[in-house]
C-alpha positions in Angstrom: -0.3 22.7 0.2 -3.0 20.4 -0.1 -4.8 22.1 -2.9 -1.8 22.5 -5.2 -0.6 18.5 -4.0 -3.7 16.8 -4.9 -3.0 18.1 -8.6 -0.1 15.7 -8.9 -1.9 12.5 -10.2 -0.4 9.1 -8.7 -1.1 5.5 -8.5 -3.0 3.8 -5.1 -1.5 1.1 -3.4 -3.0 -0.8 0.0 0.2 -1.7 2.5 -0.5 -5.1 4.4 0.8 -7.4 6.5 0.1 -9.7 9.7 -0.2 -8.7 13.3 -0.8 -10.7 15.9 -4.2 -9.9 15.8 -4.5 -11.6 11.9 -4.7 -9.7 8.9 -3.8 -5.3 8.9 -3.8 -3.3 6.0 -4.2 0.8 5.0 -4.6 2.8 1.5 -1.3 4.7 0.4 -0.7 6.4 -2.5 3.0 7.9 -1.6 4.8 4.8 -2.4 7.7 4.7 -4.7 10.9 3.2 -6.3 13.5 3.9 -4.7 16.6 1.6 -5.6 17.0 -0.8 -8.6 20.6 -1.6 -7.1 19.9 -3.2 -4.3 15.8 -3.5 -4.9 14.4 -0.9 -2.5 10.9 0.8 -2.1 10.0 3.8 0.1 6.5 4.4 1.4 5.2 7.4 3.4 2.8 6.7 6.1 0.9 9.3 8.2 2.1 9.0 11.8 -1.5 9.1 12.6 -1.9 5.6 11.0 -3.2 3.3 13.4 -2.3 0.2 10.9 1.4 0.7 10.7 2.5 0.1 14.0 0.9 -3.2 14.0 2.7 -4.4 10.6 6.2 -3.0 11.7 5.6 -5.7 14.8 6.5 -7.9 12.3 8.9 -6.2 10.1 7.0 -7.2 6.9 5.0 -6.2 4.7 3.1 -6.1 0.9 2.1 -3.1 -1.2 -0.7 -4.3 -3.2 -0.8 -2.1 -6.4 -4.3 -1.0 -7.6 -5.7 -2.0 -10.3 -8.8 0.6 -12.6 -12.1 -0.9 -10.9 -10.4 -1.4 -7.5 -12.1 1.9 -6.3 -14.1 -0.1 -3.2 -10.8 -0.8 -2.2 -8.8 2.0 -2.0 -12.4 3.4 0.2 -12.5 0.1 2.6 -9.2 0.3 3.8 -8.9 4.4 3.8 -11.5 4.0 6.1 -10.9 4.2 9.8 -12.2 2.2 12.5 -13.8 -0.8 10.3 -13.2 -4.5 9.8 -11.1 -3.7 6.6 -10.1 -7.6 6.1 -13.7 -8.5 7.4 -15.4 -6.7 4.5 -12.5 -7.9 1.4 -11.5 -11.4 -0.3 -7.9 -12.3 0.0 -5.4 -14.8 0.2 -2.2 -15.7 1.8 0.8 -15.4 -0.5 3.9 -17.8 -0.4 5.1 -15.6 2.3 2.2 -15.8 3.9 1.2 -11.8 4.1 -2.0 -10.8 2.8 -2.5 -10.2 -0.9 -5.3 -8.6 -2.2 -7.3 -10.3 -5.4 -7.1 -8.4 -8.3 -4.4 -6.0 -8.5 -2.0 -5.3 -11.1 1.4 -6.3 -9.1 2.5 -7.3 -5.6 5.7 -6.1 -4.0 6.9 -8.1 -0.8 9.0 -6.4 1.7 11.0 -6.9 4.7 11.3 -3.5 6.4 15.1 -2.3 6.3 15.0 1.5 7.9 12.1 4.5 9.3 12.8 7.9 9.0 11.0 11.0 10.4 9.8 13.9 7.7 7.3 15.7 9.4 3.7 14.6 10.0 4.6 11.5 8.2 7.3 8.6 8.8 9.5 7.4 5.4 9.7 3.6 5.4 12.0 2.1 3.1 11.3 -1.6 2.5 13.9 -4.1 0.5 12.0 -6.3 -2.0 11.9 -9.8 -1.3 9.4 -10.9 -4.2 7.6 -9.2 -7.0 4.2 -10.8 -8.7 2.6 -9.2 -11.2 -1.2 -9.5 -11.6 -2.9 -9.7 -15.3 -4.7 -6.4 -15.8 -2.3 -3.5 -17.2 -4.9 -0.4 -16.0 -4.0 1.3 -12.8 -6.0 3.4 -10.7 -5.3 7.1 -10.6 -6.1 9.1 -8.0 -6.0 12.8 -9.1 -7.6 16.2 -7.5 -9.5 14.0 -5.0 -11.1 11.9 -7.9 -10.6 8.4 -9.1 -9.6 8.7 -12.4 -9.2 5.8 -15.7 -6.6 6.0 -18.3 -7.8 7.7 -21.4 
């Protein structure tokens, strides 16, 4: 399963928000559209993510879409058991949830409804704000490789 899944290319995305502990955040690439009509995304986070519990606490949360050259990203804060915020720049948005510098968009979310499917949980989050960042070149991850747009 994971040989023939990690042909699929996708886009990278870090999921973060505030705990009561400050600033939490984790690398996800299963995130998607899932609604237009209300506006509704669905992410799928590994149960064994340490990171999610802590941003359900407070029922919100921003997927910060990668932009090509955020590589250093997507490896700090797929990395377990490090300061992820102590090693990034970032900055409150108007909502106050942590927004990473850089990326092509932000997608604010208040977390509507969690669903099991297997070793993962589905979260489906309904968009409060959308920003989009300046760059137009995402970052593809594809057969364990970062990848550019030809």
């Amino acid at each position: 399963m994971r040989e023939t899944m990690a042909l699929f290319g996708t886009g990278l995305t870090v999921v973060t928000g505030m705990s009561g502990d400050g600033p939490v955040g984790f690398t996800l690439q299963a995130f998607s559209s899932l609604s237009l009509e209300p506006p509704l995304i669905s992410l799928n986070v590994a149960r064994s993510s340490s990171s999610w519990p802590r941003i359900v606490e407070s029922g919100r949360f921003v997927v910060n879409v990668l932009a090509e050259g955020q590589d250093d990203l997507a490896l700090t804060f797929g990395t377990r058991g490090t300061d992820r915020f102590g090693e990034v720049e970032w900055t409150r948005g108007s909502s106050g949830l942590p927004h990473l510098p850089g990326c092509m968009a932000w997608i604010e979310c208040n977390l509507v409804a969690t669903y099991e499917g297997g070793d993962h949980l589905i979260a489906v989050g309904s968009v409060r704000d959308l920003i989009e960042g300046t760059t137009r070149r995402p970052l593809i991850f594809f057969d364990r490789e970062f990848r550019k747009l030809q």
